[in-house]
N, C-alpha and C positions, 0 to 999 in steps of 0.2 A: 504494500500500500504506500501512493508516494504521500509527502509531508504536504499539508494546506498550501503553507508558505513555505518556499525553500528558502527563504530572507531571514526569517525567526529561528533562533536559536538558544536553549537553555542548557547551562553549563553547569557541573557540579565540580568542585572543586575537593580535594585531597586535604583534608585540615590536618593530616598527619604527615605530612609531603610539604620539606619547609620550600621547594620551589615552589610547589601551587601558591601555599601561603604569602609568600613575597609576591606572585603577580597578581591573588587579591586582593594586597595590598594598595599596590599599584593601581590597578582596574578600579577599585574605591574611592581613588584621591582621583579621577579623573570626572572631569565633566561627565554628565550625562550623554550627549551627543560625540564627547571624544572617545570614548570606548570603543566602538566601531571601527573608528579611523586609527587606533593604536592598533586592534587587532588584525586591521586589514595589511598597516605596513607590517607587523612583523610577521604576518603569515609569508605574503609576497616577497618578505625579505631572506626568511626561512628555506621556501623555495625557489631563491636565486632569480625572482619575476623580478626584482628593481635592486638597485642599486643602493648597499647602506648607506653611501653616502648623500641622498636624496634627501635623508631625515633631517629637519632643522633640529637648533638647539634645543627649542621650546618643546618639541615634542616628546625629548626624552628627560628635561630634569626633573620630571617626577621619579623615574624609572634611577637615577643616578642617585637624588635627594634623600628614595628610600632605602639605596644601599649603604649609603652614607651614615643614616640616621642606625640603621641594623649595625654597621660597624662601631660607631661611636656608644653605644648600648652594650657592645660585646668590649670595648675596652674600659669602660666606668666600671661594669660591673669585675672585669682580671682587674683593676686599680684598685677595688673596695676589696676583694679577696687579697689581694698583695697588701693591703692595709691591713688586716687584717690576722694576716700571719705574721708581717714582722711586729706587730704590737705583741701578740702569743707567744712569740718563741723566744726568750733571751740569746742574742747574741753571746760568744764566749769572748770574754775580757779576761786581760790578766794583767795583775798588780806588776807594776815596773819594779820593785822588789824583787818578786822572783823572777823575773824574765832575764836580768840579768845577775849575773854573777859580780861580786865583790874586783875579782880579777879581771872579770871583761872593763869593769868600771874605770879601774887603773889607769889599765892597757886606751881606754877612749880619754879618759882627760891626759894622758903623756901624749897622745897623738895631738890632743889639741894644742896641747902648750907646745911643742914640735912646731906644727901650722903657725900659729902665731908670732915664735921665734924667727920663723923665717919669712915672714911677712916683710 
């Protein structure tokens, strides 16, 4: 049986399928009437009918804006975990007492006064 209209089309989308999710994304933030016209270029673009470089700017900084915003989202949130561990975890320090030795101490203030002397 063919369709009424072969113009109309309903699409279901994958809400486990983070690509679907980022072109509903996309497909959302677009005008009502620009939805069509994104799908039509990137079908034709898909199937090598036109040339990618035919797309103006305007037509994709949604498409750029939303990756942008996905990335800046995924680096706030590793910035607040990287916060978050070095507050938890002490660093090891150690007292300048024991790190050096009595005789290394010597042996660094005879080098200095050496350096100086010959200054």
């Amino acid at each position: 049986m063919a369709k009424k209209n072969p113009y109309i089309f309903t699409i279901g989308f994958n809400a486990k399928d983070p690509e679907h999710v980022e072109v509903v994304k996309v497909l959302n933030n677009q005008g009502k009437g620009n939805i069509a016209s994104l799908i039509v270029k990137a079908v034709l673009s898909y199937t090598d009918k036109t040339n990618i470089s035919n797309f103006d700017l305007e037509s994709i900084k949604p498409i750029l804006q939303n990756m942008v915003d996905i990335k800046m989202e995924i680096l706030i949130e590793e910035l607040g975990n990287f916060r978050e561990t070095s507050l938890t975890k002490p660093t090891q320090r150690y007292e300048t007492k024991d790190a050096v030795s009595d005789d290394m101490k010597s042996s660094i203030m005879e080098d200095l006064n050496a350096f100086r002397r010959n200054k």
